[in-house]
ChimeraX commands (.cxc) that place a marker at each C-alpha (Angstrom):
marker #1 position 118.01,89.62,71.23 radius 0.5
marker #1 position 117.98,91.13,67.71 radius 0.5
marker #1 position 114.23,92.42,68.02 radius 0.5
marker #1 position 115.34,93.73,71.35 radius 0.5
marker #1 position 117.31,95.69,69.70 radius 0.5
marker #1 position 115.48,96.95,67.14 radius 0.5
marker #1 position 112.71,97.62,69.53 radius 0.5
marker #1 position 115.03,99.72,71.43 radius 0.5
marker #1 position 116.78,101.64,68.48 radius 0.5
marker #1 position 112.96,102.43,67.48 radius 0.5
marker #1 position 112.19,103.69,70.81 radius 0.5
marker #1 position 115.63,105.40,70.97 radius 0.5
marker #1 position 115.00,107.49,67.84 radius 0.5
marker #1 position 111.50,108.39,68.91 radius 0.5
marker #1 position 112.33,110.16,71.73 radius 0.5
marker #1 position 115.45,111.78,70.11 radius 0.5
marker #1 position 112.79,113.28,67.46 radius 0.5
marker #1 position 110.22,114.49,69.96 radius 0.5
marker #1 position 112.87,116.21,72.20 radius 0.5
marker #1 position 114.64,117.92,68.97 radius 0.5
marker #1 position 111.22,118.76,67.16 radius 0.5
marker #1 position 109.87,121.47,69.87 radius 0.5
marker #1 position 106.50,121.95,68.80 radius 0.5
marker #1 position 103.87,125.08,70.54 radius 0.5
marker #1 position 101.65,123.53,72.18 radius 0.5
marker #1 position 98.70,125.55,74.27 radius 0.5
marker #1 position 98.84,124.17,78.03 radius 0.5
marker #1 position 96.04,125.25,78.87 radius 0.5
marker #1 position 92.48,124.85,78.14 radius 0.5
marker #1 position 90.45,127.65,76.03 radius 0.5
marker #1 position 88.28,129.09,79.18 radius 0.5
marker #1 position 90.98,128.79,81.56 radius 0.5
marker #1 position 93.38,130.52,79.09 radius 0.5
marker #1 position 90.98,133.36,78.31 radius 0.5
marker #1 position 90.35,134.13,81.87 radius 0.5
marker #1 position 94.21,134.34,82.83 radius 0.5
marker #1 position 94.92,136.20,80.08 radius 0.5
marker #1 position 91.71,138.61,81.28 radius 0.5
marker #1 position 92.86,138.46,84.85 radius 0.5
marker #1 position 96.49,139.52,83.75 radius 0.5
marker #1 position 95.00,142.51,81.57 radius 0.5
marker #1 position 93.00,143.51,84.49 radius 0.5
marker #1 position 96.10,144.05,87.03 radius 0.5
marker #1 position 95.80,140.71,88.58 radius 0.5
marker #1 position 97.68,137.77,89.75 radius 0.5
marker #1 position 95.87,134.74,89.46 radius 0.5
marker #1 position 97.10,134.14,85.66 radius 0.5
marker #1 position 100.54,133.53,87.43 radius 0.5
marker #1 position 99.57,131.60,90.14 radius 0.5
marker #1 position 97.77,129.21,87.38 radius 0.5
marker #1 position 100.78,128.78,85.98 radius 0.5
marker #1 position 103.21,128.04,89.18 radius 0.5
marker #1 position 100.61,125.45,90.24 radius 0.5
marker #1 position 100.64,123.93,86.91 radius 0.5
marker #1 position 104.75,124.02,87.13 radius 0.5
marker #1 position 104.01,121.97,90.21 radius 0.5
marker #1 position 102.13,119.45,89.19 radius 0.5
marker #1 position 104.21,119.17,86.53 radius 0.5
marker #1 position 107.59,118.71,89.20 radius 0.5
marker #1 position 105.96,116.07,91.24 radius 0.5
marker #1 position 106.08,112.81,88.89 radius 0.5
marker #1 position 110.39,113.83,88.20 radius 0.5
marker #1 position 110.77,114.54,92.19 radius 0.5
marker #1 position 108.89,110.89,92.53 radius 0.5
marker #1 position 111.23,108.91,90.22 radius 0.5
marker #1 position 114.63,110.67,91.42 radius 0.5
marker #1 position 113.50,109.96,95.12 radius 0.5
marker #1 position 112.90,106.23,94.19 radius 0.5
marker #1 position 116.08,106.09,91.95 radius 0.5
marker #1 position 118.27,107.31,94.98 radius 0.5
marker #1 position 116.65,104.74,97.34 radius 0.5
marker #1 position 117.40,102.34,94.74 radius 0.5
marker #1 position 120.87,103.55,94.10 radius 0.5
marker #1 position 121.31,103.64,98.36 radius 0.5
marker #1 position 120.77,100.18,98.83 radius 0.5
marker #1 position 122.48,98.62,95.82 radius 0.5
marker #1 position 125.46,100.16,97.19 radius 0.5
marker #1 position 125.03,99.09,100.43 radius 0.5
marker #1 position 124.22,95.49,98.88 radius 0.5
marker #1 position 127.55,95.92,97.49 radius 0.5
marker #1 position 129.47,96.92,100.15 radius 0.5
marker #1 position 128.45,93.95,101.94 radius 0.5
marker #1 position 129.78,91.67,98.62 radius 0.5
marker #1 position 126.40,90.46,98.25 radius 0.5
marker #1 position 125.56,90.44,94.31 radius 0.5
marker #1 position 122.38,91.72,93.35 radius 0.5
marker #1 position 120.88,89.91,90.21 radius 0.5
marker link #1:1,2 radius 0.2
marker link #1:2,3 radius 0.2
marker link #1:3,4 radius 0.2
marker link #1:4,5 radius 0.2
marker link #1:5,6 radius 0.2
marker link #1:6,7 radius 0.2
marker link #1:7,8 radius 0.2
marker link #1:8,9 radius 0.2
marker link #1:9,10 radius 0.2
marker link #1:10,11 radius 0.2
marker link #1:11,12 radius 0.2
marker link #1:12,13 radius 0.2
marker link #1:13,14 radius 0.2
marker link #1:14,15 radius 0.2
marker link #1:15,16 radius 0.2
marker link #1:16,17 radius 0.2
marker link #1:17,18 radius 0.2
marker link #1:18,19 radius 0.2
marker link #1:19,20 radius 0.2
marker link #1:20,21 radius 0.2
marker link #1:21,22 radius 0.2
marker link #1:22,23 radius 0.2
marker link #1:23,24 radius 0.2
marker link #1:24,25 radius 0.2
marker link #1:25,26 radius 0.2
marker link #1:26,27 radius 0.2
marker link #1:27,28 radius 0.2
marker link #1:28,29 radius 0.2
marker link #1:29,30 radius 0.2
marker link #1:30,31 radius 0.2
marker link #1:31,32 radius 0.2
marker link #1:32,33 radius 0.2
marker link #1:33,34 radius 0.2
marker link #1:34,35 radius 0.2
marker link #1:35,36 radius 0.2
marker link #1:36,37 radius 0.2
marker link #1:37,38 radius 0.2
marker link #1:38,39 radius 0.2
marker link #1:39,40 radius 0.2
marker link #1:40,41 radius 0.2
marker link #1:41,42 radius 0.2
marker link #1:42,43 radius 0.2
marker link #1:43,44 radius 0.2
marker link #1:44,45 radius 0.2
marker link #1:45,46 radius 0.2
marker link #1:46,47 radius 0.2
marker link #1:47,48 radius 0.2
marker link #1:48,49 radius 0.2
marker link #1:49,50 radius 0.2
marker link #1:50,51 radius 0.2
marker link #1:51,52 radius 0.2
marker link #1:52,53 radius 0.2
marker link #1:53,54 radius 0.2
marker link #1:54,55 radius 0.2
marker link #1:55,56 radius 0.2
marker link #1:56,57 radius 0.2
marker link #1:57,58 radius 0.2
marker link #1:58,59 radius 0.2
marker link #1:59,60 radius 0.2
marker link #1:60,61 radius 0.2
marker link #1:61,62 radius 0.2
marker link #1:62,63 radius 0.2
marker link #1:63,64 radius 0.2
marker link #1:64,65 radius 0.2
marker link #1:65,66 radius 0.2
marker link #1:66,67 radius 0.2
marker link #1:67,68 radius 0.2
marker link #1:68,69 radius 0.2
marker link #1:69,70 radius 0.2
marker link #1:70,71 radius 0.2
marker link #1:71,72 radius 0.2
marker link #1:72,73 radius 0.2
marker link #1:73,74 radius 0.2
marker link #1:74,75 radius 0.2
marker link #1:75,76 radius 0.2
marker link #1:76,77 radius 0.2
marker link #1:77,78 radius 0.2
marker link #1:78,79 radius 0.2
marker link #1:79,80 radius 0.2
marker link #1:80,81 radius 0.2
marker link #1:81,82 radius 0.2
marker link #1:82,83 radius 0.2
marker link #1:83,84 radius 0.2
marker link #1:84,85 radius 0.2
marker link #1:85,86 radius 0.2
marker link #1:86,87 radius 0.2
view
């Protein structure tokens, strides 16, 4: 149980420093940058629509884990209602 612990306060303070440590990072690659950024000088509008489709992408793996964590959430509360103990 002790190492458990540890192992968790290690994770714990891991994550704390990577959320509070923002570092600039370049999403995108070199070419695909350079030809967004071209695009955008030019008058166009594909720079932006690389960018909402990367925001996309980027939404489905959160909406995926909240829809299976209120599933989850649903039926343990039904499970309860019922008095039936979920170990």
């Amino acid at each position: 149980m002790k190492r458990f612990k540890y192992i968790l306060t290690l994770i714990i303070l891991a994550f704390s420093l990577q959320i509070s440590l923002p570092s600039m990072v370049q999403a995108q690659c070199p070419m695909c940058r350079m030809s967004a950024e071209s695009n955008l000088k030019a008058g166009g509008s594909h720079g932006k629509g690389l960018n909402t489709g990367i925001l996309m992408l980027l939404s489905l793996p959160y909406v995926m884990v909240g829809g299976i964590g209120y599933v989850w959430y649903r039926n343990r509360k039904k499970h309860n209602e019922l008095g039936q103990e979920i170990v």
